[in-house]
N, C-alpha and C positions, 0 to 999 in steps of 0.2 A: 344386511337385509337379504335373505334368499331368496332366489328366482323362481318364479312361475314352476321351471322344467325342472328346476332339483325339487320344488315340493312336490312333484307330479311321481318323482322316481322313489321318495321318500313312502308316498302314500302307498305306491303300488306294493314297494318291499313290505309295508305292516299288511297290505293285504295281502301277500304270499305267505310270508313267512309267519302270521301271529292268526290266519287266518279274517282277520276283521273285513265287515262289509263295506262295500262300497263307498256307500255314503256315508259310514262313520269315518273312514279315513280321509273322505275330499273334506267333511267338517274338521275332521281335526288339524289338517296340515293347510286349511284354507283357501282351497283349489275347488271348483266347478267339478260334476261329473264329466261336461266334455271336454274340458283341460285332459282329465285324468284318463278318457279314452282315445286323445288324439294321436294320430300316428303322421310323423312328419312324410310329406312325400317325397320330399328333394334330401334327404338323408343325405343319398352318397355324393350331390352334388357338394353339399356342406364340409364334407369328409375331404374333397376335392380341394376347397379354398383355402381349408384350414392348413394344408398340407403346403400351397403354393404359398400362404404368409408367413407358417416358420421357415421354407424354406428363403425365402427373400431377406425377412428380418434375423437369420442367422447368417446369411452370405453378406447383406449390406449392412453393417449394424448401425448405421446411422441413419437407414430412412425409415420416416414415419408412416401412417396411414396415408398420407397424401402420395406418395410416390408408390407405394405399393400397389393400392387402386389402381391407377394412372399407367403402370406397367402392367395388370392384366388387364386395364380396359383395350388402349390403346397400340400396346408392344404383342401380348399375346392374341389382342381379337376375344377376347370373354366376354358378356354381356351381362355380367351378375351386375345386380342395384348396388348401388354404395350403400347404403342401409343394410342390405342385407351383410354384404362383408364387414363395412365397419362393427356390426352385432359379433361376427365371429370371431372378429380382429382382438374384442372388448373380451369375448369369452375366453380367450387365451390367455389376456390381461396379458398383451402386448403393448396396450396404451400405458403399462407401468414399467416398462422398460427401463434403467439407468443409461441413458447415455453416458459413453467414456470420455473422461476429463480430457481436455487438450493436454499435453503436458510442453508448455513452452521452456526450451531449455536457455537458463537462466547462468549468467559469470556469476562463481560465487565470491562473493568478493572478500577483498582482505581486512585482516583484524586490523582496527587501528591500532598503528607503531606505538612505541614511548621513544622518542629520540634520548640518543644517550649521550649529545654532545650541545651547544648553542649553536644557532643559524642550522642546523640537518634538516628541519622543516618548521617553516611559521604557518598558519591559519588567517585566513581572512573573510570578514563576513559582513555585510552591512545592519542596518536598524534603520529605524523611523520614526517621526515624532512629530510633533506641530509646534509653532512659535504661538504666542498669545494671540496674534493678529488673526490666526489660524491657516498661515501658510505650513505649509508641510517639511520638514527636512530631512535629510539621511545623516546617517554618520556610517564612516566607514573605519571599521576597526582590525588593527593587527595582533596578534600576537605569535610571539616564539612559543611551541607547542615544549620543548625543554623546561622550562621554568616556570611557564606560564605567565611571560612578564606581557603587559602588553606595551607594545612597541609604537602605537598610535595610534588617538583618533580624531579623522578630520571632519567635518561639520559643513555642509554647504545644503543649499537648496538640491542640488543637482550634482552627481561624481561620477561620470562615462568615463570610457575608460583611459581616456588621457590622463584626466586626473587620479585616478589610480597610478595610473604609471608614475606620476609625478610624485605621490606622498611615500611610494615604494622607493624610488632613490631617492629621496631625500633621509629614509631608513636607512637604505643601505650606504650611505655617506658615513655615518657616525657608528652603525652597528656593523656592517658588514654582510656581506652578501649571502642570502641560502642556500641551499642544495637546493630546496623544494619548495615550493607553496601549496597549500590544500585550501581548495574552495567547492563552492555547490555550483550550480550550472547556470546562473545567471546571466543576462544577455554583458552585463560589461567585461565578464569572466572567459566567456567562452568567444568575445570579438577579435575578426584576427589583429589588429593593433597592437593588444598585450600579448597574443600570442608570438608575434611576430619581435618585441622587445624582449620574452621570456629568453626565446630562444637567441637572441644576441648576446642576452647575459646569461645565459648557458646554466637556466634554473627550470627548474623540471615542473611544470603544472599539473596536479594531482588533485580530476575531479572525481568528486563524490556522486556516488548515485542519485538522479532523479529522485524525491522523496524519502531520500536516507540520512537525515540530519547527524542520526547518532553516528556516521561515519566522518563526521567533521565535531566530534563532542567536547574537543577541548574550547572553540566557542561558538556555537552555534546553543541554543537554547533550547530543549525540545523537553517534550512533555509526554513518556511515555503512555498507554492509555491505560487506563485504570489503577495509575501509580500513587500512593501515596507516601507523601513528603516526608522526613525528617530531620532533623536540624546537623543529625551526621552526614545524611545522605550523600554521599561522593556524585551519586546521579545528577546531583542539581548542583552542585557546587561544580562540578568539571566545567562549565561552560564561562565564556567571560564576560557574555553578551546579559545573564542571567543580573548577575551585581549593578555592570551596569546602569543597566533597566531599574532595578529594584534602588539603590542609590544614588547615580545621578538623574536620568534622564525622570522618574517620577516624584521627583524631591521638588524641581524646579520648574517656574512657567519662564520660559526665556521670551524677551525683548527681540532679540536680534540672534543675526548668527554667529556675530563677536561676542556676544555674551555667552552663547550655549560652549562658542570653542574655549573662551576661557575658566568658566567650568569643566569642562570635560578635562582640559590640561589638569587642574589643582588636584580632578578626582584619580587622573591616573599614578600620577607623582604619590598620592594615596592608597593607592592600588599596587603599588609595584614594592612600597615601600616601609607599608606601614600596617598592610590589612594580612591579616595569615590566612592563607591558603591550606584549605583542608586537605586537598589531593597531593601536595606536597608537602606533606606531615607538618602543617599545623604553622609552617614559617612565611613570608612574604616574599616574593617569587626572587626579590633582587639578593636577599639573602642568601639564597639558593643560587644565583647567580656568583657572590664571590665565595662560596665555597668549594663550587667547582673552579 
């Protein structure tokens, strides 16, 4: 939409230059005769203002009309209306200014490994579910990121991180100890208890970003957005927690939490042994296990 003062400037040039009358140019450009004869009287005060808000809005470039005002009212002693400046502030289409992006500097973090040996780093991740009765459970699951075998999963109402600790050696009894663990920043992950047992057993905790799942992808389960599925897809098959989910935990209404753990046993011993793994061309992780 054009303003008042540009039709006003519009009309007068066809009356210079094309010669046309008065009044056919205020009807044609839609302006009054005394629009089109008014002469501002505060010109130069205007010339004045305009000069003091690009100077301001190019030396500060983050403040807005509020602070500019507010500096000549206050800082300089000016007495101009805020109406009248905000008008000029608007003519400059200073009010469409880009503020400049924060840029918060960010660790870019690293590619997820492929371990090239067994125990160099396992995964660990919880899940959740409900018994029939509609109490709630967790399970807490391991796996060696090598093979992708999973190494355990235990089953209670509740697993702090004692018990963590607890189903981790009893891992490392029969498996063997890791170099590293990789988890996401949970409050049992990040408590000093396990920290304090890592570091006795001289295993390196290796957390994954705040809302970075795909940084823990061999079992964490995520869902990139606007992804869609395929029955090759490496994306979704990487994870452990995805099978699972879709295999046991949604197959079965469990009784108890002896019943979801002796399910969860039968499905791993299944898992490790029997089911192929697409991310490790197509074999069952234990396979891949004595072949190394």
């Amino acid at each position: 939409m054009v303003k008042p003062s540009h039709r006003r400037e519009m009309a007068q040039r066809a009356n210079n230059e094309f010669g046309l009358a008065i009044r056919v140019s205020c009807c044609a450009f839609g302006i009054s005769e005394t629009c089109y004869r008014y002469q501002a009287k505060l010109s130069t005060e205007n010339d004045e203002i305009a000069d003091w808000l690009l100077r301001l809005t190019t030396t500060h470039k983050r403040w807005g009309f509020g602070l500019c005002f507010l500096y000549l009212r206050n800082i300089k002693g000016y007495g101009w209306n805020h109406k009248r400046v905000y008008r000029i502030y608007r003519e400059l289409e200073l009010n469409l200014r880009i503020k400049p992006k924060r840029r918060i500097k960010r660790d870019k973090p690293e590619a997820l490994s492929v371990p090239v040996a067994v125990n160099q780093v396992w995964s660990m991740d919880f899940m959740s579910d409900t018994l029939n009765d509609g109490r709630s459970i967790r399970t807490f699951n391991v796996i060696d990121d090598f093979n992708r075998e999973g190494l355990a999963i235990d089953v209670d109402l509740s697993l702090p991180s004692a018990r963590v600790i607890r189903s981790l050696e009893q891992i490392i009894e029969w498996r063997g100890k890791p170099s590293a663990i990789r988890c996401d920043n949970g409050p049992e992950y990040i408590s000093q208890t396990l920290k304090d047992w890592t570091i006795k057993q001289k295993i390196t905790l290796l957390y994954i970003q705040p809302g970075k799942p795909t940084q823990n992808a061999y079992i964490e389960r995520f869902i990139p957005k606007g992804h869609k599925f395929h029955s090759n897809d490496k994306t979704v098959w990487f994870s452990f927690n995805r099978p699972a989910r879709h295999e046991w935990l949604d197959l079965h209404l469990f009784e108890s939490i002896e019943q979801a753990q002796i399910l969860a046993t039968k499905w791993l011993w299944s898992y490790n042994n029997e089911r192929p793994h697409t991310a490790i061309g197509g074999i069952p992780p234990r396979q891949l296990l004595n072949a190394a």
